[in-house]
FIMARBA-315784 format. One record per residue (C-alpha): residue number from 1; residue in one letter; x, y, z. Coordinates in Angstrom, 3 decimals, decimal comma. Layout:
    n  res        c1        c2        c3
  NUM    a         X         Y         Z
...
//
This chain:
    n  res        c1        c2        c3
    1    x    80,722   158,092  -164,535
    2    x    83,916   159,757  -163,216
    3    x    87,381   159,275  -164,738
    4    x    91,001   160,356  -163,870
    5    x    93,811   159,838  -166,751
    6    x    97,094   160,040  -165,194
    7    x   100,108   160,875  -167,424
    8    x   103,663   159,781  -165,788
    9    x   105,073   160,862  -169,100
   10    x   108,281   163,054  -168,075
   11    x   110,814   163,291  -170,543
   12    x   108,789   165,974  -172,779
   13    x   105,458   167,506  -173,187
   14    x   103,916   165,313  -175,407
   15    x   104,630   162,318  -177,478
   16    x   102,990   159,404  -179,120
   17    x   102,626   157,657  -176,231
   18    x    99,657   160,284  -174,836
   19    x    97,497   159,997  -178,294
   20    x    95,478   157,063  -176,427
   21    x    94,393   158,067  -172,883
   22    x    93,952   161,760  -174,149
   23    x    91,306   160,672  -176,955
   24    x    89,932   158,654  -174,730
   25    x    89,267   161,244  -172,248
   26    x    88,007   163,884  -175,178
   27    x    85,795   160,806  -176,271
   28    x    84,414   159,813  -172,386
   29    x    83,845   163,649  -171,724
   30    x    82,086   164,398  -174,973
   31    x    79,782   161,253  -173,683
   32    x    78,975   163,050  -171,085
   33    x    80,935   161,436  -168,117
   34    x    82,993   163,587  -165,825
   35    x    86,646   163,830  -167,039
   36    x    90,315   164,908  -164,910
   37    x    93,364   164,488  -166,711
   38    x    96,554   164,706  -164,056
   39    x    99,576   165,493  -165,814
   40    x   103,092   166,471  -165,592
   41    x   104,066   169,479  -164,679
   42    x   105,941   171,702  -167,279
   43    x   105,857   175,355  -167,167
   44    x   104,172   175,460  -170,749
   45    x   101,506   172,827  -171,286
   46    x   101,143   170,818  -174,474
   47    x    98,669   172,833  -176,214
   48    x    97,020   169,206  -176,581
   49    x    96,406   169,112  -173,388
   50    x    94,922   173,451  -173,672
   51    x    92,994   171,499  -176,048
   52    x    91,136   169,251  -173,637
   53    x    90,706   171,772  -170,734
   54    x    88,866   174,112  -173,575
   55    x    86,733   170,964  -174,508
   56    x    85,360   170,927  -170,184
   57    x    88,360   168,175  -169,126
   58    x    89,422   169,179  -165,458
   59    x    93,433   170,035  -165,827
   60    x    95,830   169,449  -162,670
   61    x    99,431   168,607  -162,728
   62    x   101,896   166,770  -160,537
   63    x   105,696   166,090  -160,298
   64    x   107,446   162,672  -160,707
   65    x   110,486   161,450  -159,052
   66    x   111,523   160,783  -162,754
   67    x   111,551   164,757  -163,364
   68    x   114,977   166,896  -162,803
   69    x   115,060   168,744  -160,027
   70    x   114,673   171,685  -161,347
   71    x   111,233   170,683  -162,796
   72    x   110,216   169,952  -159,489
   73    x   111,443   173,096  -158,083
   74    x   109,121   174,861  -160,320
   75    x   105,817   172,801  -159,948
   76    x   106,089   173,705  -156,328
   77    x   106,182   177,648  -156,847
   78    x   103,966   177,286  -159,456
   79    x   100,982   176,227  -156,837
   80    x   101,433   172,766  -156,989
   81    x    99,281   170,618  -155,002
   82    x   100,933   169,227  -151,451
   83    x   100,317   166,366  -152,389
   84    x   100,269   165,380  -155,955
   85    x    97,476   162,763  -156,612
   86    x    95,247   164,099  -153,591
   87    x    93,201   166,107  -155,946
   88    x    92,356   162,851  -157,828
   89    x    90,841   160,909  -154,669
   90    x    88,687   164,404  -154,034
   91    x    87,443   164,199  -157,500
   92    x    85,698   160,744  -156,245
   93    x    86,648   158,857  -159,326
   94    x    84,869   155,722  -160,695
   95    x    87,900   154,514  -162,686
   96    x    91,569   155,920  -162,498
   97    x    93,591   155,011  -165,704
   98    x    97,689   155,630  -165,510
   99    x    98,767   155,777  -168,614
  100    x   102,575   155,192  -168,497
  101    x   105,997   155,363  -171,040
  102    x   107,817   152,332  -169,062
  103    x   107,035   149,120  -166,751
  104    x   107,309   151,598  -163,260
  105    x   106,847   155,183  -163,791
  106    x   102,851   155,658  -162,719
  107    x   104,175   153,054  -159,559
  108    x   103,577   155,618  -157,198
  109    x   100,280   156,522  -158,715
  110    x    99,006   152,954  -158,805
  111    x   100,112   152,893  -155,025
  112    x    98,239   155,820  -154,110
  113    x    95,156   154,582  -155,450
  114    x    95,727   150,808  -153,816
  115    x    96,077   152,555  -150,143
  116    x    93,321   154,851  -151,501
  117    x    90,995   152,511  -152,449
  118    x    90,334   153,316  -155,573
  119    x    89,734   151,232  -158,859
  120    x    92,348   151,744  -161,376
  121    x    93,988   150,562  -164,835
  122    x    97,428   150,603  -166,220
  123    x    98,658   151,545  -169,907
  124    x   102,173   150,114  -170,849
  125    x   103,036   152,620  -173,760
  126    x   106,668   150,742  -174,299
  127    x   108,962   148,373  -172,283
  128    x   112,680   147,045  -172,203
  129    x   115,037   144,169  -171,581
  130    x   116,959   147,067  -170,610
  131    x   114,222   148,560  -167,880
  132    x   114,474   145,579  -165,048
  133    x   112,994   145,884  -161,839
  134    x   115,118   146,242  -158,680
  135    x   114,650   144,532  -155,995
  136    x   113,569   147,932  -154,094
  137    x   110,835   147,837  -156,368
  138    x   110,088   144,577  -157,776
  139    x   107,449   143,950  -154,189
  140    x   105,576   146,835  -154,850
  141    x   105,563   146,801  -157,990
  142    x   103,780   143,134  -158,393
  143    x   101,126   144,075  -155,848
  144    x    99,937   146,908  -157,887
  145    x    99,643   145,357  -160,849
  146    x    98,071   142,325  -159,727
  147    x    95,425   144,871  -158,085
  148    x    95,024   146,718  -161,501
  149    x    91,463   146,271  -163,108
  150    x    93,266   145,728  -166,175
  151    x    96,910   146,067  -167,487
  152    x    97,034   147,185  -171,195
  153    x   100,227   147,082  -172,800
  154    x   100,242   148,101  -176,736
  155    x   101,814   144,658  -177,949
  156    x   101,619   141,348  -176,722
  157    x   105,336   140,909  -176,416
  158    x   105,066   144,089  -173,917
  159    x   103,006   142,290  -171,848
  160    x   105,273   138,695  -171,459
  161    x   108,182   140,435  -170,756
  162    x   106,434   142,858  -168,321
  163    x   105,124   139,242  -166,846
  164    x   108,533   137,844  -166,804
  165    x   109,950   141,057  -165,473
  166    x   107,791   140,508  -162,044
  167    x   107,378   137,093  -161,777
  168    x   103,555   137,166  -162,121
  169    x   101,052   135,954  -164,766
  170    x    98,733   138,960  -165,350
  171    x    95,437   137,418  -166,203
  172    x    94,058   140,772  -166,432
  173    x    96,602   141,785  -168,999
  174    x    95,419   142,710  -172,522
  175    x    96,809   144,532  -175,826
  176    x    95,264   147,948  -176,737
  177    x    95,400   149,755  -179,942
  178    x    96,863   152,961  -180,158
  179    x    95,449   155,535  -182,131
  180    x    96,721   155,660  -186,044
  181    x    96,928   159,628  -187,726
  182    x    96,151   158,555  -191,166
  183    x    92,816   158,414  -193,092
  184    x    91,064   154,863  -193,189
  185    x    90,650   155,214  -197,215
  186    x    92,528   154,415  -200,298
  187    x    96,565   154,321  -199,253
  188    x    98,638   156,868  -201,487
  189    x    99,823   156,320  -204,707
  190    x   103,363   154,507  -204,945
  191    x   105,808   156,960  -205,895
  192    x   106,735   158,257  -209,411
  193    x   109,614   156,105  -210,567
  194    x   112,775   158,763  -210,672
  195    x   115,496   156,076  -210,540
  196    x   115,809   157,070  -206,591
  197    x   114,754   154,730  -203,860
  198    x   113,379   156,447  -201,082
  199    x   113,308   154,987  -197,576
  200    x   111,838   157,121  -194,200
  201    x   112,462   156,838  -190,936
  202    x   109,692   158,260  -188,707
  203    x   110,578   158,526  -185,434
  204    x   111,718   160,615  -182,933
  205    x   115,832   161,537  -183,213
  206    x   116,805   159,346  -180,020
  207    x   119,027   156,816  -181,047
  208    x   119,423   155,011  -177,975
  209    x   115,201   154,333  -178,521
  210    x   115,164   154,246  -182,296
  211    x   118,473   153,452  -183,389
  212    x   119,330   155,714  -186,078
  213    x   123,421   155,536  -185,387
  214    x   122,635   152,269  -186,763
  215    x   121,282   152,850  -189,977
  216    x   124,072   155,669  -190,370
  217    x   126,539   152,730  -190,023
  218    x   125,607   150,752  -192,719
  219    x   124,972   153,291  -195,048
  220    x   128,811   154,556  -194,709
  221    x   129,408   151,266  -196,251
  222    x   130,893   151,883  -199,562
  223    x   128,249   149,735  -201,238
  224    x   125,672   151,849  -199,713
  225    x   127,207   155,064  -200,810
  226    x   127,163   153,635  -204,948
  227    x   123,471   153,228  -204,394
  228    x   120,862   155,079  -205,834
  229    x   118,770   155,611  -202,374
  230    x   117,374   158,436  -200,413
  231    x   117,099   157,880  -196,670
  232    x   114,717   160,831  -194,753
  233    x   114,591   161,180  -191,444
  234    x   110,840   162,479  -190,335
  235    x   110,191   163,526  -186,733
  236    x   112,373   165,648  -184,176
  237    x   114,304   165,641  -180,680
  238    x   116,416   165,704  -178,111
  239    x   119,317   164,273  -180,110
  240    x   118,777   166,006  -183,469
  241    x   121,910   168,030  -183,964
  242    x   123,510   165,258  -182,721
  243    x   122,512   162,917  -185,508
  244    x   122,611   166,112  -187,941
  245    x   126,907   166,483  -186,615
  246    x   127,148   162,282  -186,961
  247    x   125,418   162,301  -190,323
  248    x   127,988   165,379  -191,548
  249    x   131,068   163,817  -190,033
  250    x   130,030   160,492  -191,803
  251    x   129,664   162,191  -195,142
  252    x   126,084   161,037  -195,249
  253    x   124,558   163,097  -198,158
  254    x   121,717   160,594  -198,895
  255    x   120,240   161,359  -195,408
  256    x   117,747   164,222  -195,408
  257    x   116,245   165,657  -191,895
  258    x   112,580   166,341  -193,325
  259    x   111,447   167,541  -189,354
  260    x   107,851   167,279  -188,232
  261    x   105,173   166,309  -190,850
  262    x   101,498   166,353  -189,644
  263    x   100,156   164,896  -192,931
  264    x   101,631   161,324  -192,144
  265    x    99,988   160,226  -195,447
  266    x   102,034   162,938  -197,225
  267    x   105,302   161,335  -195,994
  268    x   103,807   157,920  -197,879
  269    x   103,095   159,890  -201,108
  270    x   107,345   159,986  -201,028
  271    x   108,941   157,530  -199,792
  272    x   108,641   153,490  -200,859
  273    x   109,954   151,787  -197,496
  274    x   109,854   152,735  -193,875
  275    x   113,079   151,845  -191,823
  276    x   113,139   151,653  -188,127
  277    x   116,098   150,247  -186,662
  278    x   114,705   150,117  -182,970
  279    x   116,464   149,442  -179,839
  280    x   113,120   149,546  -177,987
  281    x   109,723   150,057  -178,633
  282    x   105,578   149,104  -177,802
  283    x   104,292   148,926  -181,053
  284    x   105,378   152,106  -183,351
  285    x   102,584   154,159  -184,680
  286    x   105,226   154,726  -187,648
  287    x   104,842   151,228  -188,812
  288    x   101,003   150,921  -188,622
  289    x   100,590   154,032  -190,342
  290    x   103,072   152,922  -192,865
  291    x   101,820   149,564  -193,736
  292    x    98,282   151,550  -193,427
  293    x    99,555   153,573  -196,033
  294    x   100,818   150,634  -197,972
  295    x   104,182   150,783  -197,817
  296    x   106,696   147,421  -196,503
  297    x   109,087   147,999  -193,719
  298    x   112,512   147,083  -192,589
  299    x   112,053   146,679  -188,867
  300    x   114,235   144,911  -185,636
  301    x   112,396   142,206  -184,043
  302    x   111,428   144,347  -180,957
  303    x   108,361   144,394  -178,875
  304    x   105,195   144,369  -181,479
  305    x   107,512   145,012  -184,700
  306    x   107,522   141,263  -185,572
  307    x   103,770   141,153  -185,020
  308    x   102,766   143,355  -187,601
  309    x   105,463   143,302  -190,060
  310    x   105,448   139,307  -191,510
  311    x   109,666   138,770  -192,611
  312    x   109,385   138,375  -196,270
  313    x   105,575   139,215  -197,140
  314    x   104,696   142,611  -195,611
  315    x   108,738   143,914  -194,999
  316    x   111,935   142,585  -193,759
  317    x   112,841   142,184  -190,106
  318    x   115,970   141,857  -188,585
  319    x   116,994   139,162  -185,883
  320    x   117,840   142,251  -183,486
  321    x   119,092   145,847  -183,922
  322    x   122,794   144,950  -184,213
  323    x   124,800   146,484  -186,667
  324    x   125,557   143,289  -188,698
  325    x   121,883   141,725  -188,293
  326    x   120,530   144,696  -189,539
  327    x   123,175   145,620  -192,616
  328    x   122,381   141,289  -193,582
  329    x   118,873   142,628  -193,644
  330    x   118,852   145,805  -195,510
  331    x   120,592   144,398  -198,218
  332    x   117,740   141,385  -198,427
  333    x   115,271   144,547  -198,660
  334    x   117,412   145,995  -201,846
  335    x   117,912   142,804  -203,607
  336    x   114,173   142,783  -203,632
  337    x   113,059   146,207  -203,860
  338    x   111,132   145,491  -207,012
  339    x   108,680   143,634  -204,602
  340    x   108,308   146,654  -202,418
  341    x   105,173   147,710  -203,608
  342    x   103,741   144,394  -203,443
  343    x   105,013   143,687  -199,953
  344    x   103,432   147,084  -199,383
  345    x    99,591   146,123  -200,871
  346    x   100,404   142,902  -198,521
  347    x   100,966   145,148  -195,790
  348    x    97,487   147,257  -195,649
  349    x    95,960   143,811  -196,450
  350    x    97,043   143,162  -192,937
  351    x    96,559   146,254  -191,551
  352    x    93,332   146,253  -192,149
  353    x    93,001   142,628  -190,927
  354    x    94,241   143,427  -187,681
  355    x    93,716   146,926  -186,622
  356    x    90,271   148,388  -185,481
  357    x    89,060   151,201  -187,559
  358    x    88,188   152,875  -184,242
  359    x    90,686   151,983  -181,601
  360    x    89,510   154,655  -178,904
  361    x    85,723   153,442  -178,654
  362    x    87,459   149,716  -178,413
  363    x    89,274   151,473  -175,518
  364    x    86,633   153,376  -174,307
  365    x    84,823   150,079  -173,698
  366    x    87,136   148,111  -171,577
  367    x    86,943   151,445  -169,798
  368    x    83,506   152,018  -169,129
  369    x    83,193   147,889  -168,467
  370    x    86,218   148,379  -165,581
  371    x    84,445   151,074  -164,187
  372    x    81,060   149,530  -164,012
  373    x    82,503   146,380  -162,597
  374    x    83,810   147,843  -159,649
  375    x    80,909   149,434  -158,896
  376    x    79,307   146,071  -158,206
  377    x    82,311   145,043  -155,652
//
């Protein structure tokens, strides 16, 4: 069979959200179906996405009315095709899957294929309160999903809003597992007692997604200050020196930028609680691996946070990522940090209940079945 992955991801290179339709396409093309991957254009590729063209996936790129101008300008010079998704209707495709960060970015992809003809699914890697439809938008943006083969979104409370959001009950709509990057074995050892409590938040350094001017917040609280705690902040972006300049002008010395870690199981070996004060998210890879790992969590009750992480069992989970919700709720977390590493066995207990231990062939699957289905229409 023949597959196009679509990537309407703008804002960077490469993220979290691209870990699930790129495996899938290594896994589909290593099966020996015919792979394109279509993504955005940036002047230096992820070398992920090197990565699959050296492993026989066809590479192409396209522009988004999401990227600057100037990114645009760029994929134009650079031999960019006339038309951006005409490539993918000349690659004859069995299945097109648009993999997407929001409710609406891959809209103009899914209307290309539904004037095109051609059989397609939708990924919903995150989605907002805050990300409404317009009415310029809301029209087309109903038809295409009601003519997607499937709409996946990564947590089920992705996929009511999203439902809410256009007035439409999306029979076809289903959660999908996103790959987790730690090893399915024994979790790491809880952390040598040195007096210090060590908490990590993994996630990229955008507070208006993840919320970190939160957490600063609370811990400029005098109580917070006496405490014997250790907060690290894992993970890098486009806001890092500006959390590094708030976390100096707040005196913050118990906050430590640790940068990108590729072991994720090494950050576990260190730290005895993840905290992720979210504004918005899908379902955070961070707290899977985490509670994978077998460490609790302190978590907002966002999207798929609330989910996985079980207030009072697995970790603590604030009412909603405002400041004094989430101060009420850190300080629950410390009057019972003895329990941690209980809450944290509880945690992989769950984990394991839960997740699939291979969440791409799971993928894969609802994949091949879409593809095969319209082949009999």
């Amino acid at each position: 069979m023949r597959f196009v992955f679509v990537s309407t991801m703008y804002g960077v290179p490469w993220g979290g959200s691209e870990e699930l339709w790129s495996q899938a396409a290594s896994r589909l093309n290593k099966d020996g179906h015919e792979v394109m991957a279509s993504v955005i254009f940036w002047p230096k590729l992820s070398p992920k996405v090197v990565a699959l063209k050296k492993c026989g996936v066809k590479i192409s790129t396209h522009s988004s009315r999401n990227c600057g101008t100037i990114q645009r300008f760029f994929h134009k010079i650079a031999g960019g095709p006339k038309r951006d998704f005409e490539r993918i209707s000349k690659f004859r495709p069995d299945l097109v899957i648009i993999s997407q960060g929001d409710n609406h970015d891959g809209l103009d992809c899914m209307n290309f294929c539904c004037k095109s003809g051609l059989p397609f699914v939708a990924i919903l890697q995150c989605n907002s309160e805050l990300w409404w439809p317009g009415d310029d938008i809301t029209e087309d943006l109903t038809k295409a999903y009601r003519a997607a083969r499937k709409v996946f979104c990564v947590s089920r409370n992705n996929l009511e809003l999203l439902e809410r959001q256009i007035a439409e009950d999306l029979t076809k709509g289903m959660v999908a597992w996103n790959p987790f990057n730690v090893p399915s074995g024994p979790p790491p050892a809880w952390p040598e007692d040195t007096g210090i409590w060590r908490l990590a938040c993994v996630a990229r350094l955008d507070p208006t997604a993840k919320g970190q001017d939160l957490l600063f917040r609370i811990l400029a609280l005098p109580k917070w200050r006496d405490r014997a705690i250790e907060v690290n902040l894992y993970g890098g972006g486009l806001c890092e020196l500006n959390l590094r300049k708030l976390a100096e002008h707040m005196q913050l010395n118990m906050v430590h930028f640790r940068g990108h870690v590729d072991n994720v199981a090494a950050i576990w070996a260190q730290n005895h609680l993840l905290i992720l004060p979210s504004r918005f998210e899908g379902l955070p890879l961070a707290l899977v691996e985490a509670m994978w790992c077998g460490r609790p969590a302190i978590v907002t009750d966002i999207a798929g946070n609330a989910e996985m992480c079980i207030d009072g069992e697995t970790g603590f989970v604030a009412a909603a990522p405002a400041f004094g919700l989430l101060e009420e709720t850190l300080e629950r977390a410390w009057v019972q940090r003895h329990e941690w590493q209980e809450m944290g066995n509880a945690a992989r207990a769950r984990a394991e209940k839960l997740i699939p231990k291979d969440p791409i062939n799971e993928f894969c699957q609802q994949l091949l079945a879409s593809a095969s289905n319209a082949k009999l229409e």
